[in-house]
mmCIF file of the N, C-alpha and C atoms, coordinates in Angstrom:
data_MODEL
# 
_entry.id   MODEL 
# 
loop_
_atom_site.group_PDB 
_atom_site.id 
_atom_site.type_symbol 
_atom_site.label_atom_id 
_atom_site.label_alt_id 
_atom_site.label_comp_id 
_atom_site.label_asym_id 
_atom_site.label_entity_id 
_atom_site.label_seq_id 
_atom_site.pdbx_PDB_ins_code 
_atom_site.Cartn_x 
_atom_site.Cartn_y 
_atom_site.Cartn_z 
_atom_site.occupancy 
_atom_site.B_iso_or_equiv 
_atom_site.pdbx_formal_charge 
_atom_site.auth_seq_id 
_atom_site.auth_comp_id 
_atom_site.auth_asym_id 
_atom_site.auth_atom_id 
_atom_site.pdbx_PDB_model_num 
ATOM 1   N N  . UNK A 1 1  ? -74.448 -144.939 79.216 1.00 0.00 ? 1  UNK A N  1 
ATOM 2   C CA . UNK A 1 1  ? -73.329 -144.022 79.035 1.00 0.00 ? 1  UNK A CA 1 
ATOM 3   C C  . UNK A 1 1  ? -73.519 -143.270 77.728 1.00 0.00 ? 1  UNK A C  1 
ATOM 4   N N  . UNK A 1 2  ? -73.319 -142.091 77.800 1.00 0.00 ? 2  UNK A N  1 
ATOM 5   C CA . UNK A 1 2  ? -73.066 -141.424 76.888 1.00 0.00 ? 2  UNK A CA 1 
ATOM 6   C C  . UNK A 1 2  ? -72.300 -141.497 75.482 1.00 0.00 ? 2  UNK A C  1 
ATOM 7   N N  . UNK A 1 3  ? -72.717 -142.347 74.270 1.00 0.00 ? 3  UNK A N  1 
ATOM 8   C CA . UNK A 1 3  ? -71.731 -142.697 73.151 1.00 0.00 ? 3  UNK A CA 1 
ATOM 9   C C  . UNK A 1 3  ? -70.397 -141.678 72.787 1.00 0.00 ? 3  UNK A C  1 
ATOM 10  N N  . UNK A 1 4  ? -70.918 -140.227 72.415 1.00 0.00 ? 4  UNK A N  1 
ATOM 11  C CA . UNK A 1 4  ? -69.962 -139.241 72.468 1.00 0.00 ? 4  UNK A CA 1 
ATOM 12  C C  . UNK A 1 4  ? -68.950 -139.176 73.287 1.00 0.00 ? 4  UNK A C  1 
ATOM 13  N N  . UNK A 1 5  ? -69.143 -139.186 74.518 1.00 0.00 ? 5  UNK A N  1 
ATOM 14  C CA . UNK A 1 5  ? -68.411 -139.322 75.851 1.00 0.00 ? 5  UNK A CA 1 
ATOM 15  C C  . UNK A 1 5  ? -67.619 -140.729 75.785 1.00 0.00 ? 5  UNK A C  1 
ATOM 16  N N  . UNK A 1 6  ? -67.965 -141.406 75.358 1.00 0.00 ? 6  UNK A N  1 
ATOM 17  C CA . UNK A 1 6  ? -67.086 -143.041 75.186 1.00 0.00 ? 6  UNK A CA 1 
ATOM 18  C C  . UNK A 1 6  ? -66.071 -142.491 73.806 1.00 0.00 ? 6  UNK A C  1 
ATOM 19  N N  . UNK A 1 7  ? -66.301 -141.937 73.004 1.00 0.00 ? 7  UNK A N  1 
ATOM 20  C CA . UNK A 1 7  ? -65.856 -141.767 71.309 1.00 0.00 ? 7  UNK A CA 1 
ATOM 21  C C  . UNK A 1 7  ? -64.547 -140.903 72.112 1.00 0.00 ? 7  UNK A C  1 
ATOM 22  N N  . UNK A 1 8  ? -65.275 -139.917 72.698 1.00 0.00 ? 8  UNK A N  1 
ATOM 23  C CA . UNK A 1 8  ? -64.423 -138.762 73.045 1.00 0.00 ? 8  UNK A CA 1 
ATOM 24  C C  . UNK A 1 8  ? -63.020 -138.949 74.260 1.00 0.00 ? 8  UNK A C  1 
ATOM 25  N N  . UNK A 1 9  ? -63.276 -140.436 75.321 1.00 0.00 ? 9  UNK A N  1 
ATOM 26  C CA . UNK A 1 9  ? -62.257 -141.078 75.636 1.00 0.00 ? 9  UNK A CA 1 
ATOM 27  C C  . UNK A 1 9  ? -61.051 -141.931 74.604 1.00 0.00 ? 9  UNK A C  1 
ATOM 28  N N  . UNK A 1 10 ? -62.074 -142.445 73.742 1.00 0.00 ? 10 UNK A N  1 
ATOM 29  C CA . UNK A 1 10 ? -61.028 -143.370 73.062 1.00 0.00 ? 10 UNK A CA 1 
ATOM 30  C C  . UNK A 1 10 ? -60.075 -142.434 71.765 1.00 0.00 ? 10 UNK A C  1 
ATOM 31  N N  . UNK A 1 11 ? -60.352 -141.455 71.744 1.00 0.00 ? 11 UNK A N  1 
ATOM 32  C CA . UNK A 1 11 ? -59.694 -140.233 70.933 1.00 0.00 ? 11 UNK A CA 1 
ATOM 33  C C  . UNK A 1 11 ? -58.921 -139.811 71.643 1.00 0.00 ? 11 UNK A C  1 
ATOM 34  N N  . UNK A 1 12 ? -59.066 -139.478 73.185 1.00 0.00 ? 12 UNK A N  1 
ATOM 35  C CA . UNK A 1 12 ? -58.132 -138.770 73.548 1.00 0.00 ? 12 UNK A CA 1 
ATOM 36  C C  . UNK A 1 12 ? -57.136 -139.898 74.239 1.00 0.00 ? 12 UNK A C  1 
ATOM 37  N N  . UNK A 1 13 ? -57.393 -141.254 74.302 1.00 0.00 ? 13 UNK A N  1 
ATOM 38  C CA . UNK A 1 13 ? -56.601 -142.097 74.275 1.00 0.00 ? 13 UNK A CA 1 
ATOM 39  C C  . UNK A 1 13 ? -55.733 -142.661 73.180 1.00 0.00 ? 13 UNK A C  1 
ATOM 40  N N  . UNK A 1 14 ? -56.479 -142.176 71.988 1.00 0.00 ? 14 UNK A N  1 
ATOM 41  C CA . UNK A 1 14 ? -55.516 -142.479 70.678 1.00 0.00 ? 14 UNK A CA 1 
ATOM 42  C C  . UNK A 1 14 ? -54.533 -141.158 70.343 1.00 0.00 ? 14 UNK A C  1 
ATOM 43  N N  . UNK A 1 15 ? -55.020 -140.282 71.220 1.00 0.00 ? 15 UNK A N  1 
ATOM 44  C CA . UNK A 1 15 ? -54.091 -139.308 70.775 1.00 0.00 ? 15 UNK A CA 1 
ATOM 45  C C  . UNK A 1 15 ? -52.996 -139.038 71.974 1.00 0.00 ? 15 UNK A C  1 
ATOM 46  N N  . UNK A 1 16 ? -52.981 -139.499 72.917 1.00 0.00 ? 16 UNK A N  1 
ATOM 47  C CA . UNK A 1 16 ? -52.126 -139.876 74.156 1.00 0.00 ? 16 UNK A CA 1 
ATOM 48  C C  . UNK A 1 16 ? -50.999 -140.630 73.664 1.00 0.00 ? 16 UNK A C  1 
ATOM 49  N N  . UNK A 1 17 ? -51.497 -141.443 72.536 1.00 0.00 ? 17 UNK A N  1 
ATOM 50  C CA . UNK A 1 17 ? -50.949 -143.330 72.218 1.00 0.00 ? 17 UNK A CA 1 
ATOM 51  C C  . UNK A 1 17 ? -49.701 -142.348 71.221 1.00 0.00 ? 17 UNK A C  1 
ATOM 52  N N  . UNK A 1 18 ? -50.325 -141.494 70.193 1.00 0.00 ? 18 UNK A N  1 
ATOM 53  C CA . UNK A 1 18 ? -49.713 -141.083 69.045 1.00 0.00 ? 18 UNK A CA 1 
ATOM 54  C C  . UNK A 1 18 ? -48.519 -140.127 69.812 1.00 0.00 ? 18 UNK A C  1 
ATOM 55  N N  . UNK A 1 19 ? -48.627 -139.154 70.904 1.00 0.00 ? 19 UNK A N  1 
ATOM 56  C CA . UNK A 1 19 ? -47.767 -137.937 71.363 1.00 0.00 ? 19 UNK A CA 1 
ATOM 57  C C  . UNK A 1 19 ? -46.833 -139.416 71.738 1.00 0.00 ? 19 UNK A C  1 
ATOM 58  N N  . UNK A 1 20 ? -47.318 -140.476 72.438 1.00 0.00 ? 20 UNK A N  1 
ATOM 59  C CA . UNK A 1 20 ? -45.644 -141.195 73.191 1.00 0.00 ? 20 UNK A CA 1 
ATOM 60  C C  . UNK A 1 20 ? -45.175 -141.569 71.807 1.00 0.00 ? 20 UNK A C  1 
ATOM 61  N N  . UNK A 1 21 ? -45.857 -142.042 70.751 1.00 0.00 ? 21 UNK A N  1 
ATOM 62  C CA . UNK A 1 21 ? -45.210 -142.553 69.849 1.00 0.00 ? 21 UNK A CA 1 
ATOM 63  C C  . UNK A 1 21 ? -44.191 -141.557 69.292 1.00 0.00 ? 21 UNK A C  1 
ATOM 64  N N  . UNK A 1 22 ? -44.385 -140.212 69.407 1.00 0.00 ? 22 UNK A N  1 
ATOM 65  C CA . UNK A 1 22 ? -43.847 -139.024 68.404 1.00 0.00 ? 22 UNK A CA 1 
ATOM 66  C C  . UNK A 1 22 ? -42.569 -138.902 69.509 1.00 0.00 ? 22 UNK A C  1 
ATOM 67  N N  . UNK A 1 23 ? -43.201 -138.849 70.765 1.00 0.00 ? 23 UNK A N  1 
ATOM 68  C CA . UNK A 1 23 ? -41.711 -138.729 71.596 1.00 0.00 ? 23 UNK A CA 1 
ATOM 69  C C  . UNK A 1 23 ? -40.914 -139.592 71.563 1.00 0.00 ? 23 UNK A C  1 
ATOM 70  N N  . UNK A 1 24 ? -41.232 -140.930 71.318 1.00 0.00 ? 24 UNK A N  1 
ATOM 71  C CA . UNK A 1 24 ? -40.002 -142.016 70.958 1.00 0.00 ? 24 UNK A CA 1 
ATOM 72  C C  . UNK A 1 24 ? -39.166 -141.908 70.023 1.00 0.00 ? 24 UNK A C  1 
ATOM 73  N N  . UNK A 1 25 ? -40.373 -141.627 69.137 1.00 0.00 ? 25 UNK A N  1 
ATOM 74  C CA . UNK A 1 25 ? -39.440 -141.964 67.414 1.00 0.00 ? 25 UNK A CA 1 
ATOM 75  C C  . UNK A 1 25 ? -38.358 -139.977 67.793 1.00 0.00 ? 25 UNK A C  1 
ATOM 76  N N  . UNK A 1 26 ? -38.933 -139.326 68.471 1.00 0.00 ? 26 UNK A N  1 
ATOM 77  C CA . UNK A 1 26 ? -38.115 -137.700 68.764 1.00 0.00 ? 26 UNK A CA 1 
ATOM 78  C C  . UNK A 1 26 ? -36.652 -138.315 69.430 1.00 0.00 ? 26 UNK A C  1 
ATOM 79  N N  . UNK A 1 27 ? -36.667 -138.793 70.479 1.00 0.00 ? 27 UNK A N  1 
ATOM 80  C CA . UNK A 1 27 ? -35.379 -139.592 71.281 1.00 0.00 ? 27 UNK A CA 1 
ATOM 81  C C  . UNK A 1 27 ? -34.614 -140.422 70.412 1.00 0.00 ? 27 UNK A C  1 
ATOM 82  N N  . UNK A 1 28 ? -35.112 -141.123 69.730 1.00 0.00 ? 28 UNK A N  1 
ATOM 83  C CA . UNK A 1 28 ? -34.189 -141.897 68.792 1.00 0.00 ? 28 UNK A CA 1 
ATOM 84  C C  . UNK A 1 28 ? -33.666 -141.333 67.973 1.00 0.00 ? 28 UNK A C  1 
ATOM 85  N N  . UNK A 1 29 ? -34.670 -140.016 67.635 1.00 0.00 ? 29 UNK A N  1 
ATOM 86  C CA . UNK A 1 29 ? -33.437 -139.059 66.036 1.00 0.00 ? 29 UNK A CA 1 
ATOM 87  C C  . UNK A 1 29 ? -32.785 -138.638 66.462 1.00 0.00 ? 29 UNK A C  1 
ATOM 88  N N  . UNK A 1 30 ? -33.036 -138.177 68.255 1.00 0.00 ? 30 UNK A N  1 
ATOM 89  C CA . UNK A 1 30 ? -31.973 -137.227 68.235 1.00 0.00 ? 30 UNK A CA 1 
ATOM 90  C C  . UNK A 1 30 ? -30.455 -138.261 69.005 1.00 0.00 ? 30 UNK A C  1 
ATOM 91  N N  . UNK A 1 31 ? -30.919 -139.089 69.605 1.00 0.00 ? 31 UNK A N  1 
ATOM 92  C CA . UNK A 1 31 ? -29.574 -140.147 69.863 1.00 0.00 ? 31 UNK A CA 1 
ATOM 93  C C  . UNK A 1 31 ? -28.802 -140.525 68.985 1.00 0.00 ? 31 UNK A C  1 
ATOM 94  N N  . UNK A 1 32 ? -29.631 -141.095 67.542 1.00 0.00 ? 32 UNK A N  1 
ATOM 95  C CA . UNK A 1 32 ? -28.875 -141.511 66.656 1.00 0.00 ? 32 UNK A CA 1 
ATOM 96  C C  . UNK A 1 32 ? -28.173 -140.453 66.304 1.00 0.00 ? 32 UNK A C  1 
ATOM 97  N N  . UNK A 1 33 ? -28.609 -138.881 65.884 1.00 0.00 ? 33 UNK A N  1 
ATOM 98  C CA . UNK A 1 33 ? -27.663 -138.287 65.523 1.00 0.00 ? 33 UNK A CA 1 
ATOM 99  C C  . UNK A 1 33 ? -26.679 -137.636 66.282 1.00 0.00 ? 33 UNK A C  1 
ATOM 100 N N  . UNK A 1 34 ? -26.976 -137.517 67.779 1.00 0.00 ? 34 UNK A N  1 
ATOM 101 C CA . UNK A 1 34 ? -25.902 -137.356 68.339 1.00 0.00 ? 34 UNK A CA 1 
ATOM 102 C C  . UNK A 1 34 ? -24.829 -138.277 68.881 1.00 0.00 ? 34 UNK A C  1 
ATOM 103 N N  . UNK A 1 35 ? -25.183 -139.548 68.901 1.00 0.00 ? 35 UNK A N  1 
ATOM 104 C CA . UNK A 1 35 ? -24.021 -140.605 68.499 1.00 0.00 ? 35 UNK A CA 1 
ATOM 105 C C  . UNK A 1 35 ? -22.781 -141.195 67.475 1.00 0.00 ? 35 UNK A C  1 
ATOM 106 N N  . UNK A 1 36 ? -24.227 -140.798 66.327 1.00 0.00 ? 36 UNK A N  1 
ATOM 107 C CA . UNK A 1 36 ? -23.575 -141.116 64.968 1.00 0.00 ? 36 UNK A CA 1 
ATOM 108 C C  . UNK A 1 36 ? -22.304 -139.975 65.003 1.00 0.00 ? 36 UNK A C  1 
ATOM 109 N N  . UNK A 1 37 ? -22.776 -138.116 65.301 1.00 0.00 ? 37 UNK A N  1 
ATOM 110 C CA . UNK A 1 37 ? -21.825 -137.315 65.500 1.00 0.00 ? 37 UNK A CA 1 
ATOM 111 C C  . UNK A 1 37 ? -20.604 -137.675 66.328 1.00 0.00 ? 37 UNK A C  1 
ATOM 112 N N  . UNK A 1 38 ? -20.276 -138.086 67.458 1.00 0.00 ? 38 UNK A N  1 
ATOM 113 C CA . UNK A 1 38 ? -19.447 -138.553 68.152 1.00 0.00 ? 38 UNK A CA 1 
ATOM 114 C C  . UNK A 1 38 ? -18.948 -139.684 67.903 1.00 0.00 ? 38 UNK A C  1 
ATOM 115 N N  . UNK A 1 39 ? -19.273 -140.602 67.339 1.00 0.00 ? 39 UNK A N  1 
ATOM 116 C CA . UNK A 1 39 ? -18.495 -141.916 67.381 1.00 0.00 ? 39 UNK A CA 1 
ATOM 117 C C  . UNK A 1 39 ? -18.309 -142.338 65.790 1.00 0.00 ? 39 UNK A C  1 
ATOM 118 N N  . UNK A 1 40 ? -18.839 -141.964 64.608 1.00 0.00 ? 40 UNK A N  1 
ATOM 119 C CA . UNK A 1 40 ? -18.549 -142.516 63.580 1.00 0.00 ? 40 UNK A CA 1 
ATOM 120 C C  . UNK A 1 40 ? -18.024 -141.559 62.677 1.00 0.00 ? 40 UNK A C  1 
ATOM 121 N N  . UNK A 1 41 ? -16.674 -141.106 62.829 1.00 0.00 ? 41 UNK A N  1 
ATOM 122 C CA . UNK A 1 41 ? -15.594 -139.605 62.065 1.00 0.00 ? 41 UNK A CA 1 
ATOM 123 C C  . UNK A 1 41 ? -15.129 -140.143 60.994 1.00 0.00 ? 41 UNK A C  1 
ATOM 124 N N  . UNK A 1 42 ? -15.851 -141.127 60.461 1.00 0.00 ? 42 UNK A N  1 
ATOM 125 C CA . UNK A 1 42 ? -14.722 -140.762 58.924 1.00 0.00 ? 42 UNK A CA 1 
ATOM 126 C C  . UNK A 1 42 ? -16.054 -141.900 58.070 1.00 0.00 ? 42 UNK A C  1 
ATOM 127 N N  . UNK A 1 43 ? -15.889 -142.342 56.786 1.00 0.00 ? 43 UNK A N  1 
ATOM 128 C CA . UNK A 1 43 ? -16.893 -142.401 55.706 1.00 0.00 ? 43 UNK A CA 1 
ATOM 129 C C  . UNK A 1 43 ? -17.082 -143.801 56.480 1.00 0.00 ? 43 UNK A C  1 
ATOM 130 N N  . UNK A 1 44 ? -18.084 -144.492 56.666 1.00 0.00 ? 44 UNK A N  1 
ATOM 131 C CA . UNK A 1 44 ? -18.649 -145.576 57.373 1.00 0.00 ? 44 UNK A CA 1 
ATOM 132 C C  . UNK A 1 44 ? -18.509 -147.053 56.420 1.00 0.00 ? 44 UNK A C  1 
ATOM 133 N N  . UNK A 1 45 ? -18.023 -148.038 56.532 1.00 0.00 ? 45 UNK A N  1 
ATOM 134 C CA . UNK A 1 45 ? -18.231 -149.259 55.501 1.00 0.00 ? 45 UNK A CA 1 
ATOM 135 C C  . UNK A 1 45 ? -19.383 -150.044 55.365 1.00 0.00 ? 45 UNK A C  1 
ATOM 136 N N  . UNK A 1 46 ? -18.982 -151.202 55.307 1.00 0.00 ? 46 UNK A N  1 
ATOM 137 C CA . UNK A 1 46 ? -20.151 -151.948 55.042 1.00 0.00 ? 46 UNK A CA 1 
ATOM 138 C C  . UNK A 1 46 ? -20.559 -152.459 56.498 1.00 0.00 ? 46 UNK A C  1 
ATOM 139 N N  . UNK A 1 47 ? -19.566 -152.263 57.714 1.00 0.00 ? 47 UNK A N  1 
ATOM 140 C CA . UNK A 1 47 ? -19.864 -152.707 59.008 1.00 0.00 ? 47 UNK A CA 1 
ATOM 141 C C  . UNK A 1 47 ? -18.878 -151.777 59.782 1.00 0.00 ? 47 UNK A C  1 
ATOM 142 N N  . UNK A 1 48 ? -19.512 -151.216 61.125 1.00 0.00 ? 48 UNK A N  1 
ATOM 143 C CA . UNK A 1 48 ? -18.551 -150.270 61.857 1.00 0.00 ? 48 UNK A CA 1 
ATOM 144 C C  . UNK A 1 48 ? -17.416 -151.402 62.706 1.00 0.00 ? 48 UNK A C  1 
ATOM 145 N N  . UNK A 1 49 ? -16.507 -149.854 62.671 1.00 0.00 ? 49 UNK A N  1 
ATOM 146 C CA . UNK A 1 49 ? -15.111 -150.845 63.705 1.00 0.00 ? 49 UNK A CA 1 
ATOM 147 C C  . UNK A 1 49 ? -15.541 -151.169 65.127 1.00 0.00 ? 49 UNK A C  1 
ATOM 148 N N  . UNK A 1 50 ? -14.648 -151.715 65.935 1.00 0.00 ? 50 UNK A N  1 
ATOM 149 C CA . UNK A 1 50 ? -14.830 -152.219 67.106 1.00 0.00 ? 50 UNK A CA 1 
ATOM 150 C C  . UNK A 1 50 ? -15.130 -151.108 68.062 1.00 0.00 ? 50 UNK A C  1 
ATOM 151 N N  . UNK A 1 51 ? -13.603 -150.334 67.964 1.00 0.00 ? 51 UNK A N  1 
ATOM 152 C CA . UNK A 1 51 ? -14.265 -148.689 68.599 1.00 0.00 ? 51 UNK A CA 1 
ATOM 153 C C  . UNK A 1 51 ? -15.502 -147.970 68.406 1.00 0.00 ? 51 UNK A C  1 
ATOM 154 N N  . UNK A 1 52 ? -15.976 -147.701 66.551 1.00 0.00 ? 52 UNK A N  1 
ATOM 155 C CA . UNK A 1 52 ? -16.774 -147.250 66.946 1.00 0.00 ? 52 UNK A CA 1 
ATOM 156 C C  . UNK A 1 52 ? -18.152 -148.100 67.246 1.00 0.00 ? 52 UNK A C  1 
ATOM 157 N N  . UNK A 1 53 ? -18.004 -149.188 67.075 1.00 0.00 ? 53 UNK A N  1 
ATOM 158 C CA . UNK A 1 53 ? -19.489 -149.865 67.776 1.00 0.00 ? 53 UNK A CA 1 
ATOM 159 C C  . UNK A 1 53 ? -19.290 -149.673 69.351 1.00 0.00 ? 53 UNK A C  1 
ATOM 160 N N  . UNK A 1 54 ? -18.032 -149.778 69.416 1.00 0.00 ? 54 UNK A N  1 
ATOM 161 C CA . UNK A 1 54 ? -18.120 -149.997 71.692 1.00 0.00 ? 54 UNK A CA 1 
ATOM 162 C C  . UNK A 1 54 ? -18.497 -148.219 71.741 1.00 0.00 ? 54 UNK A C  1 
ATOM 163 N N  . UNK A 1 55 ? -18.186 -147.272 71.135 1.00 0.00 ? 55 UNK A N  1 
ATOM 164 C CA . UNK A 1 55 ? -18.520 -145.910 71.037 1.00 0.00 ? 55 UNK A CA 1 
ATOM 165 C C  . UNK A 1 55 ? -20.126 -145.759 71.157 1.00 0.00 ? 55 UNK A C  1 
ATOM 166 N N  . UNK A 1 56 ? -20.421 -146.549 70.033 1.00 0.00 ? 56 UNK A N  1 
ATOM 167 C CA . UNK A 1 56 ? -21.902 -146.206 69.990 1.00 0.00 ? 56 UNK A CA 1 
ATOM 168 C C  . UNK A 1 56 ? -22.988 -147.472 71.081 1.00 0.00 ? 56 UNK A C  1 
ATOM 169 N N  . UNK A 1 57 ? -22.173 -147.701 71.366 1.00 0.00 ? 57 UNK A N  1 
ATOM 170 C CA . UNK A 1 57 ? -23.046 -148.434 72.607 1.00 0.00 ? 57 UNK A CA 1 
ATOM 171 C C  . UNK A 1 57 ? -23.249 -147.658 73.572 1.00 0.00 ? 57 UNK A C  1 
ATOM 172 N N  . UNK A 1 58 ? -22.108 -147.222 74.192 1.00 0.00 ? 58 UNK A N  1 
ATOM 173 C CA . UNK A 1 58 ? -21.765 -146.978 75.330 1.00 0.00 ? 58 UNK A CA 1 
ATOM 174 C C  . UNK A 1 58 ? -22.510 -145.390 75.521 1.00 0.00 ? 58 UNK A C  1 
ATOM 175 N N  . UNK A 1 59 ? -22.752 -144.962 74.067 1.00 0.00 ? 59 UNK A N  1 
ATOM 176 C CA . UNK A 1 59 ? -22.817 -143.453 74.148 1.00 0.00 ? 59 UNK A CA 1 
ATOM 177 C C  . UNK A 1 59 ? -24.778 -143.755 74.033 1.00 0.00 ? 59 UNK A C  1 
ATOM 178 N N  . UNK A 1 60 ? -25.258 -144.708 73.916 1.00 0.00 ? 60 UNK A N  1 
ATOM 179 C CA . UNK A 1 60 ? -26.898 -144.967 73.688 1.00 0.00 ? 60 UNK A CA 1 
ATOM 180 C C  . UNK A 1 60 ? -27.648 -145.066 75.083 1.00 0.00 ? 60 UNK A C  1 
ATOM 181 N N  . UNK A 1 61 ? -26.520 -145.827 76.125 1.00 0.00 ? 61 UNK A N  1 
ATOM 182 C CA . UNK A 1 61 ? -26.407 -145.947 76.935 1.00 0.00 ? 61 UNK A CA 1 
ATOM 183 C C  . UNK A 1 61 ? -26.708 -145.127 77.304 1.00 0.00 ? 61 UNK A C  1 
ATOM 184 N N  . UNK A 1 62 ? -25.547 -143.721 77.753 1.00 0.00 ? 62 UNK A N  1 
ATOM 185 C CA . UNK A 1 62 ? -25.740 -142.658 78.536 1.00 0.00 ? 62 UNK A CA 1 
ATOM 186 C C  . UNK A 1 62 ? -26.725 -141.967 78.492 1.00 0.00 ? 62 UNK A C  1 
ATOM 187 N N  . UNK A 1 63 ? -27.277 -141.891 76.602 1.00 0.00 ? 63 UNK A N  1 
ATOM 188 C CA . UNK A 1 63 ? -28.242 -140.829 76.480 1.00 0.00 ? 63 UNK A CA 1 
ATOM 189 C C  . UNK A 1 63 ? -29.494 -141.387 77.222 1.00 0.00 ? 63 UNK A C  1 
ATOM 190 N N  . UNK A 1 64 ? -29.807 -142.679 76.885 1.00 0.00 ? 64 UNK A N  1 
ATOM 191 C CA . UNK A 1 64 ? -30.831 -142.934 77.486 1.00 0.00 ? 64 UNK A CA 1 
ATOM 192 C C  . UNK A 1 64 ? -30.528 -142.695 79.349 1.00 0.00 ? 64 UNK A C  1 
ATOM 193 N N  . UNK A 1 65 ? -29.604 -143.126 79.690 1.00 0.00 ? 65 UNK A N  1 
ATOM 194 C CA . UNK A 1 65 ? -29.807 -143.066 81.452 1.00 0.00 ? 65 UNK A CA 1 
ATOM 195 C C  . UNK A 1 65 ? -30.219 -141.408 81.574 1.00 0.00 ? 65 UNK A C  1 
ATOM 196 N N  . UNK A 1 66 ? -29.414 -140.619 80.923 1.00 0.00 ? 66 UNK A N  1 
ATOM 197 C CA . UNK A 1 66 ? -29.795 -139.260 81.234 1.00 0.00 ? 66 UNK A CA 1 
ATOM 198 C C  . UNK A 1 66 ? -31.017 -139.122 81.004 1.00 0.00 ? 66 UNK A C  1 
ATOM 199 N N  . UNK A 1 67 ? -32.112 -139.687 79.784 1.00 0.00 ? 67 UNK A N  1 
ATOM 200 C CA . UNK A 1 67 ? -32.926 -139.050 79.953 1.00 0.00 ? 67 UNK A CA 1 
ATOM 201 C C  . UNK A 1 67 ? -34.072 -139.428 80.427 1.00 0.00 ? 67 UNK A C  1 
ATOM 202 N N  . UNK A 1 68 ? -33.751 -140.954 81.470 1.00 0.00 ? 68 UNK A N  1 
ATOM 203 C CA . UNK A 1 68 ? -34.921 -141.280 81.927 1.00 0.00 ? 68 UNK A CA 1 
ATOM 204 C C  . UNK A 1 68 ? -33.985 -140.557 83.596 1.00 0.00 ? 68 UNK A C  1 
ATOM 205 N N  . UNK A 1 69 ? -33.172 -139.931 83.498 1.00 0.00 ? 69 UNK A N  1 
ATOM 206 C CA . UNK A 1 69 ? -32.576 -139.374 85.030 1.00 0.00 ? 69 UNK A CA 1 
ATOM 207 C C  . UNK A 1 69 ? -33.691 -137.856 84.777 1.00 0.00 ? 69 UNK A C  1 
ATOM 208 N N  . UNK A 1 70 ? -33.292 -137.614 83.398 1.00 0.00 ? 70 UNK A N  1 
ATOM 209 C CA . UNK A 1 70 ? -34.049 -136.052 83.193 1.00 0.00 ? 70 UNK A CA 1 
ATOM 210 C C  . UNK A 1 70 ? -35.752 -136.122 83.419 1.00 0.00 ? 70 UNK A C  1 
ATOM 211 N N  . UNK A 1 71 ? -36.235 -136.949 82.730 1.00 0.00 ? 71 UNK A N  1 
ATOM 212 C CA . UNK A 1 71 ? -37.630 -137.493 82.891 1.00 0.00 ? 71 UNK A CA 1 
ATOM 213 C C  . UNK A 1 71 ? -38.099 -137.652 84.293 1.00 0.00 ? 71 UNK A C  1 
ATOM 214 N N  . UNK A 1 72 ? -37.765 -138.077 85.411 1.00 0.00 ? 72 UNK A N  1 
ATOM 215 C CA . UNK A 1 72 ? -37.801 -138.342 86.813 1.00 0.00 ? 72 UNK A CA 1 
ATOM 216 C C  . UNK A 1 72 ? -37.741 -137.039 87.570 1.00 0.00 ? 72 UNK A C  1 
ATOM 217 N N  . UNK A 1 73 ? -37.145 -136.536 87.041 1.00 0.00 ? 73 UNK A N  1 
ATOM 218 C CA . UNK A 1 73 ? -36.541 -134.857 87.712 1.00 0.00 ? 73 UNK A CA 1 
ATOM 219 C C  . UNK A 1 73 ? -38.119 -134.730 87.389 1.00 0.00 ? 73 UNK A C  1 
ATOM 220 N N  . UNK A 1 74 ? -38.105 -134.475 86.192 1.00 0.00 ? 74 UNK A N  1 
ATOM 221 C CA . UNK A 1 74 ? -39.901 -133.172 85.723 1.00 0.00 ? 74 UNK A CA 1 
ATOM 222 C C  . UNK A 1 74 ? -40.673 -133.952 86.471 1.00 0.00 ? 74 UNK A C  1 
ATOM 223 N N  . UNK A 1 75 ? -40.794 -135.103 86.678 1.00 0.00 ? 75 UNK A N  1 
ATOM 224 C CA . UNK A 1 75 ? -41.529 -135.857 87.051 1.00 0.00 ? 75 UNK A CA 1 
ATOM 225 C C  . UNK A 1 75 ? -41.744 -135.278 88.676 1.00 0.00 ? 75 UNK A C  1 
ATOM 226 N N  . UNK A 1 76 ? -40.791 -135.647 89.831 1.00 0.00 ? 76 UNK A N  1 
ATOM 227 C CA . UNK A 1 76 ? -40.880 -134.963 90.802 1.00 0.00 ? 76 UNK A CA 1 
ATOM 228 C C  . UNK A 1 76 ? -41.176 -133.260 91.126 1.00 0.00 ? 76 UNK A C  1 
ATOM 229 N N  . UNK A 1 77 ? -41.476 -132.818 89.478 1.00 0.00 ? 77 UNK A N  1 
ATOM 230 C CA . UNK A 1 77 ? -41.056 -131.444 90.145 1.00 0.00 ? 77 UNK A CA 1 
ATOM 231 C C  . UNK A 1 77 ? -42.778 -131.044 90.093 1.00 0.00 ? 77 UNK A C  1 
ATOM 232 N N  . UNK A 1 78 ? -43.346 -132.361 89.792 1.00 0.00 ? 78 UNK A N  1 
ATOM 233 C CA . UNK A 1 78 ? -44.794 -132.164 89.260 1.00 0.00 ? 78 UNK A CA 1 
ATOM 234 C C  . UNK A 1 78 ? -45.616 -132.335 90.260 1.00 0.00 ? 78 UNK A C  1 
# 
């Protein structure tokens, strides 16, 4: 086998590895901040209230179902 050709798989497998990594850590900034926006309205303590923790559950929840509902869509449309 070709060494280059082996180098040149495991690169474009490390760089496959790095884009999911960038899209994860992308989904989480943007959940956290659109959660944190909706559920935590006033200066935060040393531990959130009951509301807003059941808030920010419930709202991590959705984002994620939507966007493995959204993910499936592109997916079929492929």
């Amino acid at each position: 086998m070709d060494p280059s050709a082996l180098k040149s798989a495991e690169l474009e497998q490390l760089l496959n590895q790095e884009k999911e990594r960038a899209m994860v850590n992308e989904v989480v900034a943007k959940l956290t901040s659109s959660c944190w926006d909706k559920c935590v309205t006033g200066t935060p303590g040393s531990k959130f209230s009951s509301s807003e923790s059941n808030c920010l559950s419930y709202c991590a929840q959705r984002y994620m179902e939507m966007s493995m509902i959204i993910m499936k869509r592109f997916q079929s449309m492929h």
